[in-house]
N, C-alpha and C positions, 0 to 999 in steps of 0.2 A: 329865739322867741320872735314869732309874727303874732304880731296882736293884729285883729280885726275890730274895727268898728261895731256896735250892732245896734244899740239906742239909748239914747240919754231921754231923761225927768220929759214927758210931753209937754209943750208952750212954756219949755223953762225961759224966764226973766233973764235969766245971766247967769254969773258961776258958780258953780257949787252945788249943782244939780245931781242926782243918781246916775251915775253913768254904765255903763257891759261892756266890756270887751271881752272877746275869747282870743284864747293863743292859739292859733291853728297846729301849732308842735303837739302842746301835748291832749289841747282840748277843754283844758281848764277855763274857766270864766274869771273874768279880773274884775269887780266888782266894786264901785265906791259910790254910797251910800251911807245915810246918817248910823252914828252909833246907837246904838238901845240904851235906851235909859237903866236906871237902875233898878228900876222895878219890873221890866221887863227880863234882864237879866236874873233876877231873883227867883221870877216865875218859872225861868228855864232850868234852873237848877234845881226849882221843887218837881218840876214834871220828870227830868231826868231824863236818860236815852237809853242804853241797854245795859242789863243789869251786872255789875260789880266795873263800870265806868263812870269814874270821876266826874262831877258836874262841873269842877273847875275851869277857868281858862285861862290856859300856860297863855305868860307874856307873849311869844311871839303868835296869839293868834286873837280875836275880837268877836263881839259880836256884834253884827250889822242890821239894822231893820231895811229891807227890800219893800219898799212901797209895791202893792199889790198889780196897780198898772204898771211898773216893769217886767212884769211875767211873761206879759208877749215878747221880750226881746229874747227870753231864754229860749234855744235850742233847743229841738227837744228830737230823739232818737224816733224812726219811721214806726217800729216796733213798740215803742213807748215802756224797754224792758228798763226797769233801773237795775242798775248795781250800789253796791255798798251795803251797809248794815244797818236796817234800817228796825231792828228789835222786835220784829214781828218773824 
């Protein structure tokens, strides 16, 4: 794994700020950012993602709030095609 830099929290104070990194191996983004609350959590399991998938979230994974100004550090494909399942 090569992690790249790509932007942390703008004019952050000190530590513990939102940070991106991507892995250049497999392209994944490494992501630390505050937890969601529990009401936020809540709302994600009433909205749901595609049908007859769990809203739960197995121990080994979270969920994170991405402040809206770190959006510019994500990557983004020239094509702007996504992949995945996105229920539509």
């Amino acid at each position: 794994m090569a992690l790249k830099f790509l932007g942390i929290w703008p004019n952050t104070p000190d530590d513990g700020s939102p940070t991106i990194w991507l892995d250049d191996t497999t392209g994944d983004l490494i992501i630390q950012s505050w937890k969601a609350d529990a009401a936020t959590i809540s709302e994600a399991r009433e909205v749901g993602s595609v049908p007859g998938h769990t809203t739960d979230v197995p121990n080994h994974e979270t969920v994170i709030r991405l402040p809206a100004n770190m959006l510019q550090f994500i990557p983004r494909p020239d094509s702007e095609v996504t992949s995945g399942n996105s229920g539509t």
